[in-house]
Backbone as CSV, one residue per row, in Angstrom:
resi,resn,N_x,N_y,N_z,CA_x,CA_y,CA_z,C_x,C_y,C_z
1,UNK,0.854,-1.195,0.000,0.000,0.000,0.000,0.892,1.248,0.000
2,UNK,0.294,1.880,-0.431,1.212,3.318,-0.747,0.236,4.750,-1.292
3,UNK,0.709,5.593,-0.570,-0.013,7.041,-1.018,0.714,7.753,-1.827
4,UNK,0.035,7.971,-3.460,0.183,8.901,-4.618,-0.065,10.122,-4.922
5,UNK,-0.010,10.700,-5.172,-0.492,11.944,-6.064,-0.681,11.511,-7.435
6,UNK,-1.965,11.953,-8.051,-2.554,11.376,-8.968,-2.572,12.800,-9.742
7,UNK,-2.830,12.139,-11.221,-2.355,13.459,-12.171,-3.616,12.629,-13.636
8,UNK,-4.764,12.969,-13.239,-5.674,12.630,-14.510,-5.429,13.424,-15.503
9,UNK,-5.208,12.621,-16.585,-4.912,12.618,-18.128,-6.270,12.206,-19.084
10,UNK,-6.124,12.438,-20.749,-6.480,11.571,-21.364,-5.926,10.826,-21.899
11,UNK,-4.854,10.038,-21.276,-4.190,9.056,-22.163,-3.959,8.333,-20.606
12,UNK,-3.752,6.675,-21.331,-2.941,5.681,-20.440,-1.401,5.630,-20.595
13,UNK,-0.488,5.669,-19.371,0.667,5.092,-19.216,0.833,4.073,-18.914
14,UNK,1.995,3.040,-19.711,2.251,2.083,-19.374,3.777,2.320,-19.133
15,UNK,4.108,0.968,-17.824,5.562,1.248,-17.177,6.571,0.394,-18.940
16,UNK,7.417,1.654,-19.041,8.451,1.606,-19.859,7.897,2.637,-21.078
17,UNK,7.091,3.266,-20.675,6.662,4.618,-22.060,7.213,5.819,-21.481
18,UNK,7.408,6.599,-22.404,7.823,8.039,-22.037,6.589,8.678,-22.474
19,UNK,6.798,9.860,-21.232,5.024,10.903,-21.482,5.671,12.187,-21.318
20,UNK,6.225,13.142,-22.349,5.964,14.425,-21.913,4.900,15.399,-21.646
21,UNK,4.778,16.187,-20.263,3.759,16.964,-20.461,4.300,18.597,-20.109
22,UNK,3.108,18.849,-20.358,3.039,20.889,-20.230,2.616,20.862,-18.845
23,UNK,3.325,21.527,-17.773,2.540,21.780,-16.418,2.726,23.148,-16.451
24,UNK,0.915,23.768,-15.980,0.735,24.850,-16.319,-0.588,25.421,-15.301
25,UNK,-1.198,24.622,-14.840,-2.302,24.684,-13.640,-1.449,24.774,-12.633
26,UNK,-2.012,25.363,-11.697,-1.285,25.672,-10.173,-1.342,24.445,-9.454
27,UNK,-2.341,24.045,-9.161,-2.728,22.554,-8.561,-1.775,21.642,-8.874
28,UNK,-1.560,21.838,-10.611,-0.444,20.543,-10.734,1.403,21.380,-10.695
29,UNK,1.412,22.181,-10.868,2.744,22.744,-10.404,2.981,22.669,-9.282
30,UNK,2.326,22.845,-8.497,2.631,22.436,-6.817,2.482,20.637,-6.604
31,UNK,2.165,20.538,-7.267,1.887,18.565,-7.069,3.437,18.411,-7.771
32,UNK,3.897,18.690,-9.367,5.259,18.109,-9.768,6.235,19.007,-8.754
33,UNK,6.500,19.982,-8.677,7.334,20.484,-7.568,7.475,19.919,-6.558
34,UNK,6.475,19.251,-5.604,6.597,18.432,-4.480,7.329,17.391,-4.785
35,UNK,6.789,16.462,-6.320,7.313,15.372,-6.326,8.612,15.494,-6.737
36,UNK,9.115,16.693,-7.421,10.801,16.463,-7.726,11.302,17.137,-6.456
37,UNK,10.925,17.739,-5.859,11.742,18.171,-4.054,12.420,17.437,-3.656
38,UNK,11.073,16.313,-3.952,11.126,15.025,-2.629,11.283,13.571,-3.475
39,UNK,11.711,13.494,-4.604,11.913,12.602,-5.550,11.185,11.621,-5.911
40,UNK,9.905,11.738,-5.694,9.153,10.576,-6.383,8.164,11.098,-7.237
41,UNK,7.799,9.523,-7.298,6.959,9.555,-8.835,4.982,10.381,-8.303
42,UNK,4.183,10.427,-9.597,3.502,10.776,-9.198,2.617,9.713,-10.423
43,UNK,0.989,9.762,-10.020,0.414,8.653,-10.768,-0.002,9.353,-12.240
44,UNK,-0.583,8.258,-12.997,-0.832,8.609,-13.998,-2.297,7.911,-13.951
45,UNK,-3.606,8.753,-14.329,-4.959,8.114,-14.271,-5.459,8.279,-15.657
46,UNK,-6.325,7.609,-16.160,-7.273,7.991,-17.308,-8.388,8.012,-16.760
47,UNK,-8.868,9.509,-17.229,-10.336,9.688,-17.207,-11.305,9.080,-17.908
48,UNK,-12.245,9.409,-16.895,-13.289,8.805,-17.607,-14.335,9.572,-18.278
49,UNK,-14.860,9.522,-19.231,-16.030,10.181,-19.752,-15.791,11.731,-20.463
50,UNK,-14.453,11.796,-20.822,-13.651,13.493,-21.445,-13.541,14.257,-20.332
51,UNK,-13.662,13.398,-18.821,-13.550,14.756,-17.620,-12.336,15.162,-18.045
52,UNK,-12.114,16.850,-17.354,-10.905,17.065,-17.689,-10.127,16.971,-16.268
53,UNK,-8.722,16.699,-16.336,-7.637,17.092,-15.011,-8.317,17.824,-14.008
54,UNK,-8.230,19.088,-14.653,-8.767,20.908,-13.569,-10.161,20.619,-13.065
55,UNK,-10.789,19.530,-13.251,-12.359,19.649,-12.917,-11.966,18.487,-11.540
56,UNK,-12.575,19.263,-9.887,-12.206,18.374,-8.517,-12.407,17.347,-8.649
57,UNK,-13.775,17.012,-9.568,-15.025,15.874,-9.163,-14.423,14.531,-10.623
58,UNK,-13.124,14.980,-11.033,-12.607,14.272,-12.234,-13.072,12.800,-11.699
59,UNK,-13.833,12.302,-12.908,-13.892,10.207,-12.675,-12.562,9.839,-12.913
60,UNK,-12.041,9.205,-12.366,-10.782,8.518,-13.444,-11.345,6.794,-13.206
61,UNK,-10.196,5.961,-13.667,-10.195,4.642,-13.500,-9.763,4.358,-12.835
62,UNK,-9.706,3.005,-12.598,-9.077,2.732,-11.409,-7.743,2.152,-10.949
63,UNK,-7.725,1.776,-11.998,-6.291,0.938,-12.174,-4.969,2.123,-13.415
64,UNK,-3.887,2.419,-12.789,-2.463,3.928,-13.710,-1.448,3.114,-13.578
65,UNK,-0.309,4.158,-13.820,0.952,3.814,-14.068,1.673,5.054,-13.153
66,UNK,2.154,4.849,-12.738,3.218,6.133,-11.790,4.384,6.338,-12.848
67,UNK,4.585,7.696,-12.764,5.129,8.359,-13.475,6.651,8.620,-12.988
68,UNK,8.270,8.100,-13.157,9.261,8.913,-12.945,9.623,9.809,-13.802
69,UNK,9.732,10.979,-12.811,10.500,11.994,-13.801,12.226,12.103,-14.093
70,UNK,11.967,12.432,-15.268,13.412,12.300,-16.139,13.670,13.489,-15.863
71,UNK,13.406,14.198,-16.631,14.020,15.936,-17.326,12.903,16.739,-17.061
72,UNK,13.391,18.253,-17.078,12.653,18.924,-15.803,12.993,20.332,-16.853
73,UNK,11.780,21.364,-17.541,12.263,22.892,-17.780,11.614,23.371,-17.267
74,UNK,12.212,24.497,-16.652,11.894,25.434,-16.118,11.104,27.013,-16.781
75,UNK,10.149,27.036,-16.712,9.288,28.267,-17.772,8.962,29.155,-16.869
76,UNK,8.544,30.235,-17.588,8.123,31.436,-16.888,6.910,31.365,-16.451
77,UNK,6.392,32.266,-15.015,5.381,31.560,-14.497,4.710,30.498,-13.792
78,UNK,6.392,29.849,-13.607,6.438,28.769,-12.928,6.074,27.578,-13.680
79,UNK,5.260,27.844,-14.904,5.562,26.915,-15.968,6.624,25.584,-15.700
80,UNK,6.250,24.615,-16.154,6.937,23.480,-16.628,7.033,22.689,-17.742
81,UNK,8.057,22.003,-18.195,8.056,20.873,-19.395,8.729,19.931,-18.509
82,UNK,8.145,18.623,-18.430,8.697,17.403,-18.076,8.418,16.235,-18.686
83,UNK,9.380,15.425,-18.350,9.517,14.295,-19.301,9.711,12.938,-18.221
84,UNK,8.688,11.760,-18.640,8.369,10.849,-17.311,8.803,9.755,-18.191
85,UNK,8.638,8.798,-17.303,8.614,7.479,-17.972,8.003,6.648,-16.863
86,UNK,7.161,5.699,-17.641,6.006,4.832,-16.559,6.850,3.832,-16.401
87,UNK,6.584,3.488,-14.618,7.243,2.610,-13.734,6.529,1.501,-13.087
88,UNK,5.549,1.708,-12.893,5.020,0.426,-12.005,2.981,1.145,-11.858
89,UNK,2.410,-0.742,-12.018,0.937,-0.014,-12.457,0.594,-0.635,-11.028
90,UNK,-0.396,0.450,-10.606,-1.310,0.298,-9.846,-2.559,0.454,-9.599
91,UNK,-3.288,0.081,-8.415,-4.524,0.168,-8.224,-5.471,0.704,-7.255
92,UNK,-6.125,1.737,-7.599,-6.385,2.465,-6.614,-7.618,2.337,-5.532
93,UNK,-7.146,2.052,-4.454,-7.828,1.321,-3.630,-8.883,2.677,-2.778
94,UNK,-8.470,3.890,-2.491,-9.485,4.721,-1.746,-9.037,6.623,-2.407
95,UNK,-9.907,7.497,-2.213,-9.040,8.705,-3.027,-9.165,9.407,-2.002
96,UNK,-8.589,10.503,-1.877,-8.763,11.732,-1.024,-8.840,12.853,-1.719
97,UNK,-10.104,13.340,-2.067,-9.998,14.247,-2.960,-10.198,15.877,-2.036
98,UNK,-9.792,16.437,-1.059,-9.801,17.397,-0.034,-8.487,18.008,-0.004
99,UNK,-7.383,17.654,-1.210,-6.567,18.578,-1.472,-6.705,19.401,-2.951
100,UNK,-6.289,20.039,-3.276,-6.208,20.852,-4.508,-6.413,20.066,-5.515
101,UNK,-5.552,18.327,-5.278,-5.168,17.580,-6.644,-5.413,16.342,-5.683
102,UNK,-5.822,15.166,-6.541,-6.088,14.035,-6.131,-4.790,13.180,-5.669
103,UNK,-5.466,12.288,-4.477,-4.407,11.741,-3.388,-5.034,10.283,-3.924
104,UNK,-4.190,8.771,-3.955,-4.854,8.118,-3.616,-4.484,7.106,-3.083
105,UNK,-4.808,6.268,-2.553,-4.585,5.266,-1.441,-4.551,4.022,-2.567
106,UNK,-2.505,3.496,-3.097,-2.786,2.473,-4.078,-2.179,1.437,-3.726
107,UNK,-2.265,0.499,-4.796,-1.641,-1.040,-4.081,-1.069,-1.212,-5.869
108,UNK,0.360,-1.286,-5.641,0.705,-1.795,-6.942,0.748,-3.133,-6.968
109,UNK,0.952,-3.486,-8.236,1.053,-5.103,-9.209,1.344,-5.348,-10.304
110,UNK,1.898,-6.556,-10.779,1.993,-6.716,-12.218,1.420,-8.095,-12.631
111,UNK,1.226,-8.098,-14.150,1.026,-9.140,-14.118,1.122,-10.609,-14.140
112,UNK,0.464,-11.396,-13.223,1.343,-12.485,-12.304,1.306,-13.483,-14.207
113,UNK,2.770,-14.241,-13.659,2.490,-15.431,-14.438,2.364,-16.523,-14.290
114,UNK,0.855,-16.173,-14.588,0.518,-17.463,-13.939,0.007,-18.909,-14.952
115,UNK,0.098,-18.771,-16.000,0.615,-19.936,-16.920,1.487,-19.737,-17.504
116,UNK,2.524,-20.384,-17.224,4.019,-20.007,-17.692,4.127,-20.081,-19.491
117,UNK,3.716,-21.570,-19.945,3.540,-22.611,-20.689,2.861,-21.411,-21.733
118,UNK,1.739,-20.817,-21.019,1.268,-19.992,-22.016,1.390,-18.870,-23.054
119,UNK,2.253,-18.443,-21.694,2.413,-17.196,-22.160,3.832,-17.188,-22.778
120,UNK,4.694,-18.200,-22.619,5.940,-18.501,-23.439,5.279,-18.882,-25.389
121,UNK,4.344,-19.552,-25.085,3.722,-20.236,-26.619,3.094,-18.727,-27.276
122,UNK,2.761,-17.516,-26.126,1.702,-16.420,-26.702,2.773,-15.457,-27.203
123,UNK,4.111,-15.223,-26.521,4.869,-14.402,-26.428,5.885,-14.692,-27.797
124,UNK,6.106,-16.163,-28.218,6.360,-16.392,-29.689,5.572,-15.820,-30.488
125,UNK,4.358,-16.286,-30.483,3.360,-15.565,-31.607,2.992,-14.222,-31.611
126,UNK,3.123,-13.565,-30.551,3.311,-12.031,-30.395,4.486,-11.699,-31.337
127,UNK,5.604,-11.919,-31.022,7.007,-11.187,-31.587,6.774,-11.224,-33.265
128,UNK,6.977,-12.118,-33.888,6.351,-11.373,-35.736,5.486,-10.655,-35.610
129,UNK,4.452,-10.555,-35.415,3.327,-9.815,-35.474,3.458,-8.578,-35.029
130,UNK,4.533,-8.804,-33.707,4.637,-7.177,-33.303,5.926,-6.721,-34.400
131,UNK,6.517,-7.444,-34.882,7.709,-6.707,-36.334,6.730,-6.685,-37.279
132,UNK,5.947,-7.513,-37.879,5.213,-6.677,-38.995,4.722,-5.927,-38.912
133,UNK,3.902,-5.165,-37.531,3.558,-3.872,-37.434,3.960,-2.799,-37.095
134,UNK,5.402,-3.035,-36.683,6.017,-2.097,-36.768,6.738,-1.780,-38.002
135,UNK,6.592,-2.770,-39.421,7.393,-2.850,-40.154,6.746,-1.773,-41.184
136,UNK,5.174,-1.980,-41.103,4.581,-1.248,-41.682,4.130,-0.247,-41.399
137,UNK,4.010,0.370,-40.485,4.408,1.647,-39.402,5.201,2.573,-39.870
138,UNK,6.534,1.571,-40.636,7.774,2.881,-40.535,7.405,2.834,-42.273
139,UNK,6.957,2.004,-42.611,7.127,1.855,-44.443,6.448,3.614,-44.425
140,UNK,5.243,3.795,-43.711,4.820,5.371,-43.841,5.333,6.428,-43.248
141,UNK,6.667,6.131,-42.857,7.021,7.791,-42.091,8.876,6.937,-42.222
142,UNK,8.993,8.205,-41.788,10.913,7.754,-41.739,11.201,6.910,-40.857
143,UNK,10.269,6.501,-40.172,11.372,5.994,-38.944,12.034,4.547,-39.253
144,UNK,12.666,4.321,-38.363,13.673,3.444,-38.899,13.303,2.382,-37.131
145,UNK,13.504,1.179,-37.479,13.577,-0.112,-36.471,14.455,-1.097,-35.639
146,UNK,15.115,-1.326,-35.246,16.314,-2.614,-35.292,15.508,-3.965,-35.036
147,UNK,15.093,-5.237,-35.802,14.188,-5.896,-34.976,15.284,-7.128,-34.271
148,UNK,16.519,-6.624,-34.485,17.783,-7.659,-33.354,17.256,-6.898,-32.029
149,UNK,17.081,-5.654,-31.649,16.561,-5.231,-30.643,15.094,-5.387,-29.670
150,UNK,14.363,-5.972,-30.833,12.969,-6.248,-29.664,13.333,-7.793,-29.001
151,UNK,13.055,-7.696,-27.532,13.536,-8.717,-27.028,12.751,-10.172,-27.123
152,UNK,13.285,-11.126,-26.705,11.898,-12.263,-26.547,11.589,-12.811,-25.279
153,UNK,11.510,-12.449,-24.163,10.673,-12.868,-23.063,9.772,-12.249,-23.056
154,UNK,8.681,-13.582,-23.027,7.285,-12.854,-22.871,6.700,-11.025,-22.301
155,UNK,7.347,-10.925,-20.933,6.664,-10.013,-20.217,7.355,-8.808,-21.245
156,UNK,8.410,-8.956,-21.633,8.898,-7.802,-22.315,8.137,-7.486,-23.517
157,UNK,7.875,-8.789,-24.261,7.441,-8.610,-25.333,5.815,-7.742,-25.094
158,UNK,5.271,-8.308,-23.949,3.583,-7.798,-23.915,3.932,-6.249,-23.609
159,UNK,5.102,-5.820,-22.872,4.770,-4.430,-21.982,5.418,-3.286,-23.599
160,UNK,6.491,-3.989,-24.836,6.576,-3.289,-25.631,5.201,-3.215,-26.392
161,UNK,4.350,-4.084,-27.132,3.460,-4.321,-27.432,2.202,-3.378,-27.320
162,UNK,2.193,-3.256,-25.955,1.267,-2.161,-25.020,1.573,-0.772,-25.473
163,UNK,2.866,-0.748,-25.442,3.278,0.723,-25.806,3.106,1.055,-27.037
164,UNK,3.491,0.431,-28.153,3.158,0.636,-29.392,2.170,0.034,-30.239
165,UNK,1.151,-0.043,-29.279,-0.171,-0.132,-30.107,-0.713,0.949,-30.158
166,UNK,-1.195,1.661,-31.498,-2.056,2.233,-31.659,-3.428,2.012,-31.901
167,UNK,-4.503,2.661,-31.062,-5.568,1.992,-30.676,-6.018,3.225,-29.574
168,UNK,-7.451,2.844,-29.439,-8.429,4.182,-28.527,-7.826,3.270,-27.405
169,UNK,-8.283,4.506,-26.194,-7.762,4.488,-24.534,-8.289,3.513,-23.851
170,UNK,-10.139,3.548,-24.271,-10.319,1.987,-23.799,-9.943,0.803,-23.878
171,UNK,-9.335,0.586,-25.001,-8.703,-0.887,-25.604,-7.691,-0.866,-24.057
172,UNK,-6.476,0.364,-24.407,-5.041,0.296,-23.828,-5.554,0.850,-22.235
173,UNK,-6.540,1.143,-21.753,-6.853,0.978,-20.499,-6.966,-0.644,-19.770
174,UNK,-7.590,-1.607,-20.857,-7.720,-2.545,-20.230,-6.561,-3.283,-20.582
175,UNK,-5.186,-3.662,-21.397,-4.587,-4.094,-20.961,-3.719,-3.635,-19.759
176,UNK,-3.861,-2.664,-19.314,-2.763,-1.669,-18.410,-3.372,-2.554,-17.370
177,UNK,-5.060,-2.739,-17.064,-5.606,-3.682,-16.162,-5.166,-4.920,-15.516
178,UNK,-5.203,-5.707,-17.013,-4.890,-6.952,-16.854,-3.964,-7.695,-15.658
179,UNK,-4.549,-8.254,-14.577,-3.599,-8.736,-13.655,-2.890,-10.075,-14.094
180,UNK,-2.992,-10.615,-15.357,-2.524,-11.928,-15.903,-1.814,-11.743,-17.292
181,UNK,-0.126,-12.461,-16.701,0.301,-12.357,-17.616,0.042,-12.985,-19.487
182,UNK,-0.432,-14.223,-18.994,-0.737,-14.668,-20.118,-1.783,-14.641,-20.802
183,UNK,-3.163,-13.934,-20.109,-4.128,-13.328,-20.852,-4.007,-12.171,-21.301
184,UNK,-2.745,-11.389,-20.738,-2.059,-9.984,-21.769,-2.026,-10.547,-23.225
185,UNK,-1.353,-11.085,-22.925,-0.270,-12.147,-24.353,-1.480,-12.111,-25.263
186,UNK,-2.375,-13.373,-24.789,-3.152,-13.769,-25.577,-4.387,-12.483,-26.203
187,UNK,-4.890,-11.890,-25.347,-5.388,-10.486,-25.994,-4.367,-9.606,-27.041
188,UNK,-3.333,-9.510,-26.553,-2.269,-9.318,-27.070,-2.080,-9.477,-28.829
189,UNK,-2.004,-10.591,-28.887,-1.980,-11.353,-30.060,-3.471,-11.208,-31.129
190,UNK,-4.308,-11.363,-30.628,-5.838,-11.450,-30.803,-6.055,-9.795,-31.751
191,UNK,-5.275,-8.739,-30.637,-5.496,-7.145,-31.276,-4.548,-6.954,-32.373
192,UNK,-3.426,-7.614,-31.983,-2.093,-7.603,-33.426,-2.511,-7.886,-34.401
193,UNK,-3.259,-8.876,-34.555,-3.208,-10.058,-35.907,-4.668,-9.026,-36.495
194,UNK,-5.621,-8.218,-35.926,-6.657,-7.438,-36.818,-6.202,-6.506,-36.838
195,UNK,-5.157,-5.799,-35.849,-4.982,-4.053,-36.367,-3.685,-4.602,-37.281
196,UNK,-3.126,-5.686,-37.683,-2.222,-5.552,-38.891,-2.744,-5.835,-40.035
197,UNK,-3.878,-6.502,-40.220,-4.773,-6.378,-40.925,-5.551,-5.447,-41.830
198,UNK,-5.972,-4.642,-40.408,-6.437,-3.365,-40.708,-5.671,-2.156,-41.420
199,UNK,-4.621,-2.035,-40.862,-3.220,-1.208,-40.864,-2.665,-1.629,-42.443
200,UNK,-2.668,-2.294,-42.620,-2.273,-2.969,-43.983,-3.460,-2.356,-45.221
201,UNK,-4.813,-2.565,-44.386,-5.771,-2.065,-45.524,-5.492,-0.629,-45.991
202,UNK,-5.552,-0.330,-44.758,-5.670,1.324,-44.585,-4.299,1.974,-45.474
203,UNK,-2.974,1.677,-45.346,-2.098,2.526,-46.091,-1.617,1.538,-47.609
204,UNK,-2.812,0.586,-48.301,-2.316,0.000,-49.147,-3.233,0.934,-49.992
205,UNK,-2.979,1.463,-51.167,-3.403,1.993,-52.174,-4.648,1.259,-53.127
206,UNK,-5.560,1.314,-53.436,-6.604,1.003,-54.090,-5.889,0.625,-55.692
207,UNK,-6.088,-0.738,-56.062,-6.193,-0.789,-57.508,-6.777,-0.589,-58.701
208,UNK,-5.888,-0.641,-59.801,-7.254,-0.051,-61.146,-8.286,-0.113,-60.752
209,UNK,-8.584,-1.815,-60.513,-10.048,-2.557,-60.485,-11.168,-1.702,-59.382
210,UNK,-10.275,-1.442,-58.314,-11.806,-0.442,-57.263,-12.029,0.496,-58.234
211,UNK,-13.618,0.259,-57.461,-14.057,0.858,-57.812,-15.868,0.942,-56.947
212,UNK,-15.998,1.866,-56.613,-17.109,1.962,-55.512,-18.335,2.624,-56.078
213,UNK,-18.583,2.884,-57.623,-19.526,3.625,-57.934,-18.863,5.111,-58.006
214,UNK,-20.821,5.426,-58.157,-20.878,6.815,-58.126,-21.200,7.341,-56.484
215,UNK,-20.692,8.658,-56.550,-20.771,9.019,-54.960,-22.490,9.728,-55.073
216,UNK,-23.019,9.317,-54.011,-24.411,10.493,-53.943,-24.530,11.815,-53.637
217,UNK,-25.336,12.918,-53.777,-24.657,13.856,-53.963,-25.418,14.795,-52.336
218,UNK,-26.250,13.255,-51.672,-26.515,14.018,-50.450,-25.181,14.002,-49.182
């Protein structure tokens, strides 16, 4: 058990992503200031329902990622730019919302492995799937890959996976959930094999032959 400072977002962190943000509300300048004083991390929540951060009564979820901070600018106004990287997910067991910025009472975890067998057989079939989509990823923009660099133990493979899926917050809220390692995997695998699918449709160019008609003109 452990007490956070919570920092609602619209996005999920997962431990091993980098998140830069703009701190620029008072509430949260005094929340990252505390936490680099005094050197720790602070949480990372997704809202629920487009609440925003600045609103007291923010829903979030229930289950984040705590945030370490890296790099730290200093702006006028007390302004900030910082740069985090997610460390360890937890779950938030009670809130205290009677300070400026949300407190909450969490219990971290990861996920257990608890079919070994499985998630070794899921974590093979993950790794191509996660290089062909990254393969086709970079075919549309410059970036460039090493795939000697993506590793192969399972847990590594699911927590890169997580990070570079693109996909809405609900999807990547619930693996951030997941208390099982090998039902990561296997969801895992399940979202790879249609968004490469998909991903493939989407930046492959239409041939002579399409052809969809005439458009209507309502």
């Amino acid at each position: 058990m452990a007490v956070l400072p919570l920092f609602p977002l619209n996005t999920v962190l997962f431990p091993g992503m980098q998140l830069k943000l703009h701190i620029f509300e008072d509430r949260y300048k005094s929340m990252i200031n505390r936490c680099i004083d005094e050197g720790q991390p602070f949480g990372v929540v997704l809202t629920r329902h487009g609440s925003e951060a600045d609103e007291p009564s923010a829903s979030t979820h229930e289950v984040g990622c705590t945030a370490d901070i890296n790099q730290v600018q200093q702006l006028p106004l007390g302004r900030l730019n910082i740069v985090t990287t997610g460390r360890r997910r937890f779950r938030i067991n009670a809130l205290d919302r009677s300070n400026p910025y949300l407190i909450g009472d969490v219990e971290f975890f990861v996920p257990a492995d608890d079919r070994p067998s499985v998630a070794q057989v899921y974590g093979k079939v993950l790794r191509p799937l996660l290089l062909r989509y990254v393969e086709i990823l970079a075919s549309s923009s410059d970036a460039r890959f090493d795939p000697s660099k993506l590793p192969r133990q399972p847990r590594a493979i699911a927590q890169i996976a997580s990070i570079l899926l693109q996909t809405d917050n609900p999807q990547k809220q619930a693996l951030l959930a997941m208390d099982s390692l090998s039902n990561l995997l296997t969801t895992l695998v399940d979202i790879y094999r249609l968004e490469t699918m998909l991903l493939k449709i989407r930046l492959s160019p239409p041939g002579e032959e399409f052809n969809i008609g005439f458009f209507s003109q309502n």
